[in-house]
C-alpha positions as CSV (number, residue, x, y, z in Angstrom):
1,X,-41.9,-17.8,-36.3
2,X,-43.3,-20.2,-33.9
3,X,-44.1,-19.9,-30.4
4,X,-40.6,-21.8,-29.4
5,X,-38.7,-20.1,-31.6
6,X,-40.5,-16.8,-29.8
7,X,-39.8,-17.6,-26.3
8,X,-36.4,-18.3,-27.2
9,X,-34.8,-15.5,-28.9
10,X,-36.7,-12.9,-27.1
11,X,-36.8,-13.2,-23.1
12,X,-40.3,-12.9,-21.5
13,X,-42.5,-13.1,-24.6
14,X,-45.9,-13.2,-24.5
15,X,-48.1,-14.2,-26.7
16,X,-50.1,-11.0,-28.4
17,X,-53.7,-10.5,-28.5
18,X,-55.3,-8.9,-31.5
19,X,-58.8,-8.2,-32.8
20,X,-59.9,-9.1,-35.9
21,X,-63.2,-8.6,-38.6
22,X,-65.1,-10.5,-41.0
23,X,-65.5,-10.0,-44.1
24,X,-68.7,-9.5,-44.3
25,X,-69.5,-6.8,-41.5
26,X,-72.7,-5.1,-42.0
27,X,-74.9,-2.4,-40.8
28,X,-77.5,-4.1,-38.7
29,X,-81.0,-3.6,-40.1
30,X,-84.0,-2.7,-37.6
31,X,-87.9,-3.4,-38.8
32,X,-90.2,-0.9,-36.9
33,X,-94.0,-1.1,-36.1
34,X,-96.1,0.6,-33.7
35,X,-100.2,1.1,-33.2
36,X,-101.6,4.4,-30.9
37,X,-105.2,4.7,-30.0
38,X,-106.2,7.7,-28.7
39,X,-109.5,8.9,-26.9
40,X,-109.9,12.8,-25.2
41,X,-112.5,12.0,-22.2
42,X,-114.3,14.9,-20.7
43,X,-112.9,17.4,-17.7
44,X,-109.9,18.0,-20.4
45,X,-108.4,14.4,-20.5
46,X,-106.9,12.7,-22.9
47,X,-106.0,8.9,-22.6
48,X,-103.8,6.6,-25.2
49,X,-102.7,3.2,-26.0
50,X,-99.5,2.7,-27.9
51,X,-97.8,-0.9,-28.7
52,X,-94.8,-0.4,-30.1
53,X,-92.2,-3.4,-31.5
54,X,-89.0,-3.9,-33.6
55,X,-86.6,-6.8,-34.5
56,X,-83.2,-6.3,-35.0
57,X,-81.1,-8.1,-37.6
58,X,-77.2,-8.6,-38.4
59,X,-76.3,-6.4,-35.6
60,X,-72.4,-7.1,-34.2
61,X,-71.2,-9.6,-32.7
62,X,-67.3,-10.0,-30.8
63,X,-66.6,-13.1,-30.4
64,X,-63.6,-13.6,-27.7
65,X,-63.6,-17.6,-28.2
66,X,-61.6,-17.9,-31.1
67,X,-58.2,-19.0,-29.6
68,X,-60.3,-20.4,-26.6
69,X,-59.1,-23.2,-24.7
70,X,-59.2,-25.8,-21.5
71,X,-62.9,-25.1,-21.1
72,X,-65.8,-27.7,-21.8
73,X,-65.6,-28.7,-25.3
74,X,-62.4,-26.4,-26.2
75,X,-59.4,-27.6,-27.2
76,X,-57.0,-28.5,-24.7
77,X,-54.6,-26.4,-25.9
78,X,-54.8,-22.9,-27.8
79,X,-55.6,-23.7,-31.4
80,X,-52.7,-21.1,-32.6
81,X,-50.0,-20.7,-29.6
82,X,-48.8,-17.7,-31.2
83,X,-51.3,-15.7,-30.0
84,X,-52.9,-15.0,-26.6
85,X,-56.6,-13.6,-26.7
86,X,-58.4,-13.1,-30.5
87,X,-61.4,-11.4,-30.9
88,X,-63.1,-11.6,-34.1
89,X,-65.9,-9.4,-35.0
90,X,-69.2,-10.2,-36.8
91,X,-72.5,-9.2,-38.1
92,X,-75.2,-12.2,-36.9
93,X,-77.2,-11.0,-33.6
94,X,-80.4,-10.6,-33.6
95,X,-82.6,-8.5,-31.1
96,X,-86.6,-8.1,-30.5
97,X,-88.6,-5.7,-28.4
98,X,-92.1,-5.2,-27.8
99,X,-93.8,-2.6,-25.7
100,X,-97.1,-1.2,-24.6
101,X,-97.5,2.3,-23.2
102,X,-100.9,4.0,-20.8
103,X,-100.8,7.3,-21.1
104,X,-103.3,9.7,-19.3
105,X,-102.5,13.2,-19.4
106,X,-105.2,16.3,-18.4
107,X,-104.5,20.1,-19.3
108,X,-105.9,23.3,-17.5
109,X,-105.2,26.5,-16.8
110,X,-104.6,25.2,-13.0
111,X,-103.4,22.1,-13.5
112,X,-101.0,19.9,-16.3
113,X,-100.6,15.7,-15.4
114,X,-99.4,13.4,-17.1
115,X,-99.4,9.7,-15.6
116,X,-97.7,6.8,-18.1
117,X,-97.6,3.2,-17.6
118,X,-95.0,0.9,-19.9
119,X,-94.8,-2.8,-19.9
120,X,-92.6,-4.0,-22.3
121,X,-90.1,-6.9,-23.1
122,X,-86.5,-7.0,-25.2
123,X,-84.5,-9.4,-25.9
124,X,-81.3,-10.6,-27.8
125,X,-78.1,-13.0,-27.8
126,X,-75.3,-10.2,-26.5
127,X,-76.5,-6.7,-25.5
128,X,-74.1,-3.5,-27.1
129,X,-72.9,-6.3,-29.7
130,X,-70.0,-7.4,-27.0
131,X,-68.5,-3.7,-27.2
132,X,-69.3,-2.0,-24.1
133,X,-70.9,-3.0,-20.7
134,X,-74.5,-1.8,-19.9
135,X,-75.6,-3.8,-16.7
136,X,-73.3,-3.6,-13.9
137,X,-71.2,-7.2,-13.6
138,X,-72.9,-8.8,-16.8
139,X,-70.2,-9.8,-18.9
140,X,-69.9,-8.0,-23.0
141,X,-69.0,-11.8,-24.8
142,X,-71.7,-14.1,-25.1
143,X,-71.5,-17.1,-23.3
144,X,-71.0,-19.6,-26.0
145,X,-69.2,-18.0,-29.0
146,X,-70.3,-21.3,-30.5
147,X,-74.0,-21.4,-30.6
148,X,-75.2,-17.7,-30.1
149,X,-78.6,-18.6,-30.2
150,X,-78.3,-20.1,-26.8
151,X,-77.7,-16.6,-25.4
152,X,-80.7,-15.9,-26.9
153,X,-82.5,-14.2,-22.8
154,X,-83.6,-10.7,-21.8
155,X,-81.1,-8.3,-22.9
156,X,-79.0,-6.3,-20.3
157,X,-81.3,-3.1,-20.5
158,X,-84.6,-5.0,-20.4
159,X,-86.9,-3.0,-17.7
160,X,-90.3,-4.9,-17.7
161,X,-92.5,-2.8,-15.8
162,X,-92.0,1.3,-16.0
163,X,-94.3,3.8,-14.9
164,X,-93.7,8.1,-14.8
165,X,-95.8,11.1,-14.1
166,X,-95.3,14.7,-13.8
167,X,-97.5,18.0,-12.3
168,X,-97.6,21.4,-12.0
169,X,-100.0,22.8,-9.9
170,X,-101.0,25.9,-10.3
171,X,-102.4,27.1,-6.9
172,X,-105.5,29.9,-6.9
173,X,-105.8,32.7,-5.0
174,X,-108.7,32.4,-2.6
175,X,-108.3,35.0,-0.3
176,X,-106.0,37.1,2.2
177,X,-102.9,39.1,1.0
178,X,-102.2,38.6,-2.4
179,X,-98.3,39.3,-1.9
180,X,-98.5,36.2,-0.4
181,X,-100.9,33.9,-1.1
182,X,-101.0,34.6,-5.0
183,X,-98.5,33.1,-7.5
184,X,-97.5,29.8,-5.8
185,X,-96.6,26.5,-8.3
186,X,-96.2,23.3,-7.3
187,X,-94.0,20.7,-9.4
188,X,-92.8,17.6,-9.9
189,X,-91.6,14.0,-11.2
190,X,-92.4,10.3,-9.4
191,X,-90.8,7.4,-11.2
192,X,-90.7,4.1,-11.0
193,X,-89.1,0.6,-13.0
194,X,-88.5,-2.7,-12.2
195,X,-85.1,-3.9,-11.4
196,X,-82.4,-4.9,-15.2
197,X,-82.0,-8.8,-15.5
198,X,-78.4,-10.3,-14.3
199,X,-76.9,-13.6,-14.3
200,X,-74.9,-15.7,-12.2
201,X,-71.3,-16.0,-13.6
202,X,-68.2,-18.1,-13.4
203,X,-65.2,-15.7,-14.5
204,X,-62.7,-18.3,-13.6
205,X,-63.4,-20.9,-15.5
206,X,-62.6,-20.8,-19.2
207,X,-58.7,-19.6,-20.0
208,X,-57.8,-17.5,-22.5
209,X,-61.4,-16.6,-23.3
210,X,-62.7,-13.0,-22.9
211,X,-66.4,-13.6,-22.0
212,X,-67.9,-15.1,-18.9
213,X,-70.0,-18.1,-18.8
214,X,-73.0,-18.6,-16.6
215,X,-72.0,-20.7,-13.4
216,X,-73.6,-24.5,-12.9
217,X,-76.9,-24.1,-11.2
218,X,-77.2,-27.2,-8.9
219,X,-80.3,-26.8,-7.3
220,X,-83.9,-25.5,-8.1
221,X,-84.2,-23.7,-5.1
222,X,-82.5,-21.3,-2.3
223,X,-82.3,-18.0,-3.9
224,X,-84.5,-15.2,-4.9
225,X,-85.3,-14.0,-8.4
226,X,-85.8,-10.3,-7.6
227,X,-82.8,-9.3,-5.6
228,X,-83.5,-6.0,-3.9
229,X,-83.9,-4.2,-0.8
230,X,-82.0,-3.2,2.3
231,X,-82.2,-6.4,3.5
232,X,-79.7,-7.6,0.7
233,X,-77.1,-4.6,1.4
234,X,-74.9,-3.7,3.5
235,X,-72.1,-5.7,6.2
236,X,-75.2,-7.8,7.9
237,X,-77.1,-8.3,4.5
238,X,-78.8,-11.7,3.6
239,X,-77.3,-12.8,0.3
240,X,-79.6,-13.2,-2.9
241,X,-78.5,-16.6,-3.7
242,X,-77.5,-19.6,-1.3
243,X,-73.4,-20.4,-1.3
244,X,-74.2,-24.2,-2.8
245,X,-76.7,-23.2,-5.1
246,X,-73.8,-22.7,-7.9
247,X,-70.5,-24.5,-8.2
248,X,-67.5,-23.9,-10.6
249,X,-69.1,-24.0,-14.6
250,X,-68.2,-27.4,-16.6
251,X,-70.6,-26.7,-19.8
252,X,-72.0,-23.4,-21.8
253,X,-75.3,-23.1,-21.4
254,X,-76.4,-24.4,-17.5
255,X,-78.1,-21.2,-16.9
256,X,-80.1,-19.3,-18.7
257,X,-79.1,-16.0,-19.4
258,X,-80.6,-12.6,-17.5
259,X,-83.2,-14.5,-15.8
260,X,-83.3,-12.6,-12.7
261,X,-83.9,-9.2,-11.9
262,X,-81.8,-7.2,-9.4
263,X,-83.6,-4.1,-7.6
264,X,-86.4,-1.7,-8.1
265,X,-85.5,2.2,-9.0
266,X,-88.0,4.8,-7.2
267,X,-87.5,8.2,-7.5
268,X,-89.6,11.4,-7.1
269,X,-88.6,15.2,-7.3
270,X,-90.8,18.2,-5.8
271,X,-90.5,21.9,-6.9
272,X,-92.4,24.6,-4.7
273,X,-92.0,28.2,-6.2
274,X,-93.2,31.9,-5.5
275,X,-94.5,34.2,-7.9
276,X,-94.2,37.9,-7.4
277,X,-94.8,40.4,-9.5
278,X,-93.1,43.9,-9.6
279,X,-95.3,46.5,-9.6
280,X,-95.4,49.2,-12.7
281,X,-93.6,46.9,-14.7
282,X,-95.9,44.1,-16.8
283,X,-94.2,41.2,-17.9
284,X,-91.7,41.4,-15.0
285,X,-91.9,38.8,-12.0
286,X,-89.2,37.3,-9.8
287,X,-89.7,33.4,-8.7
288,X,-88.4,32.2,-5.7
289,X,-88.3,28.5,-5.0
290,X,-87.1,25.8,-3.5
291,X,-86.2,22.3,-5.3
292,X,-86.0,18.8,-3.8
293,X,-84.6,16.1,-6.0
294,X,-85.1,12.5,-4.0
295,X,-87.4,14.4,-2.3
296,X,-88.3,11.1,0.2
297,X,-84.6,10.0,0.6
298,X,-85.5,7.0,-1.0
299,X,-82.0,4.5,-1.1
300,X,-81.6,2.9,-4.5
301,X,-79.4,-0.1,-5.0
302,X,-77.2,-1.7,-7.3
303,X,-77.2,-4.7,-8.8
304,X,-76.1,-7.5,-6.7
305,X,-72.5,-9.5,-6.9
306,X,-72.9,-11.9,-9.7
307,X,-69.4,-13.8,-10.2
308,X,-69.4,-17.4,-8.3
309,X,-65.6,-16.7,-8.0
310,X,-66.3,-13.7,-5.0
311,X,-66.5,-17.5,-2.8
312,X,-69.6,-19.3,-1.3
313,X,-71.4,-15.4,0.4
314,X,-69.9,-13.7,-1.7
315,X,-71.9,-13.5,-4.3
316,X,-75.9,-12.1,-3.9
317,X,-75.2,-9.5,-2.1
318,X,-75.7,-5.7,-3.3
319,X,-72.4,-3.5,-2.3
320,X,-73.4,-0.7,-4.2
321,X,-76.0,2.4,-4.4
322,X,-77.0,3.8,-7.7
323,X,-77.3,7.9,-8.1
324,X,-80.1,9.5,-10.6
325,X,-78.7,9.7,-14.3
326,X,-78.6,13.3,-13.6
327,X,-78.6,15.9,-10.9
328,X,-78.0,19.5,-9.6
329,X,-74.3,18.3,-9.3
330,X,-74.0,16.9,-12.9
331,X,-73.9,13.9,-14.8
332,X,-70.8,11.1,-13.9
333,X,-68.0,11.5,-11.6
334,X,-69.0,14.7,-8.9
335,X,-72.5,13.9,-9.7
336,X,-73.5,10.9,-8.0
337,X,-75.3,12.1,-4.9
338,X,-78.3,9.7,-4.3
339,X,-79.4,10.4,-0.9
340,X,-82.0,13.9,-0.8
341,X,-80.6,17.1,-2.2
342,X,-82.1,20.4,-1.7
343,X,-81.5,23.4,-3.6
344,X,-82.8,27.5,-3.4
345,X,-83.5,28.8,-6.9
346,X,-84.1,32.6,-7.5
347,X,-85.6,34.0,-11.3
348,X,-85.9,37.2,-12.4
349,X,-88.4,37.1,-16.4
350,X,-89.3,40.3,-18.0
């Protein structure tokens, strides 16, 4: 049947979306390499280089622009009017990554640290394949199901700069009542990465086409390229990008993708515990401690709004907080507490 036909003998019809494969789909193929020096120092300390890389081959593709239309150079009209939205998938991304890791780390009966240092790059042409979201607001499609190699930016989970460290401190006795100066342990975690890559998008442009495309950047200046920081949240907050410094998209392809970074994430934990032994009995002790996750109260943000259609001050501006990927509460819905949260612990080993 046609589309005429259609609308005529049945009232209200709608044109039906589907999702279709190639032929050809593969499993994507992934070549690994990776070189680690490593050097033990003296005062029990052991220090290593690492550089790791991979590149990522046929991985999957879903292209939303098949039945595209009214959009740069689309047809005018959908190319099959029978159907609304098609999605065809396909093996033909490609993905690289290269990484090099500082590690320190020092071992004593007193004392265990570990401090690590990553600076690393990845990038690809549609992060997830299209399938699922990883980066806030940043669209699944690529941007031009036509030329995927002009997607071709840092993917959505690209974290340039990442450093961690942990300790436990093992405090010695050096005097006055054991029951309570012995047996005390100090822990904890610091981390620290440089704000995921975003783009500016236009979701209003193209019709009938599931992806977003980058809005029209119209000026070289006016915005900033880290967005982060209190000063860019909240009802009073200063907006990351000018209102004219994008207008409505005409063209794939007039920004580059992911080329800005939204805010740091900072985080440290603190664990301060009490050994006490009970007498007459060897092996047994009971701990008693306290725990402090977000131990400084540090505020972490979200990414900023990125769709041009949110109106000229709309976009730039960070709405959002983001929690720890897990906590005393949980993982997901219930547990995303960000601010400081403090929690008494009791163990009993024998």
């Amino acid at each position: 049947a046609t589309l005429t036909s259609l609308s005529a003998s049945v009232p209200g019809f709608n044109p039906p979306a589907f999702t279709t494969a190639a032929r050809n789909i593969k499993y994507p193929s992934y070549e690994e390499w990776s070189l680690a020096l490593e050097q033990q120092i003296p005062h029990q300390v052991v220090v290593s280089a690492t550089y790791v890389g991979n590149h990522g081959y046929g991985e999957p593709v879903v292209d939303g622009g098949v039945n595209a239309y009214g959009f740069d150079t689309l047809p005018a009209t959908a190319p099959t009017n029978n159907f609304g939205q098609v999605n065809r998938v396909y093996s033909g991304a490609s993905s690289n990554y290269n990484g090099l890791v500082l590690s320190a780390a020092r071992r004593s009966k007193s004392l265990s640290l570990q401090v690590n240092y990553a600076y690393s790059h990845a990038l690809d042409e549609i992060s997830n394949g299209g399938f699922d979201a990883f980066n806030g607001g940043n669209p699944v499609n690529p941007f031009n199901p036509y030329n995927l190699s002009q997607n071709y930016g840092n993917a959505d989970y690209d974290v340039r700069h990442y450093i961690s460290g942990n300790y436990v401190i093992n405090i010695p006795h050096y005097g006055g009542p054991k029951l309570l100066t012995d047996g005390w342990l100090l822990a904890g975690t610091v981390f620290h990465s440089t704000g995921l890559p975003y783009s500016y998008i236009d979701s209003g442009t193209p019709a009938n086409y599931a992806g977003s495309i980058l809005g029209m950047q119209t000026q070289k200046g006016g915005f900033d390229t880290h967005c982060g920081g209190a000063k860019h949240a909240g009802v009073n907050a200063i907006p990351c990008a000018s209102a004219n410094f994008f207008t409505t998209a005409t063209a794939f392809g007039q920004q580059r993708r992911n080329q800005l970074f939204g805010p740091n994430y900072t985080d440290s934990d603190l664990d301060v515990a009490k050994n006490i032994r009970i007498p007459k009995w060897e092996s047994a002790k009971v701990q008693l401690g306290v725990q402090f996750f977000n131990v400084f109260n540090h505020p972490n943000f979200g990414q900023p709004v990125n769709d041009t259609e949110n109106g000229p001050g709309g976009y730039g501006v960070i709405q959002s907080a983001v929690s720890p990927p897990t906590s005393i509460l949980g993982s997901f819905l219930g547990g995303d507490a960000s601010p400081r949260l403090i929690q008494l612990k009791a163990n009993f080993t024998f």
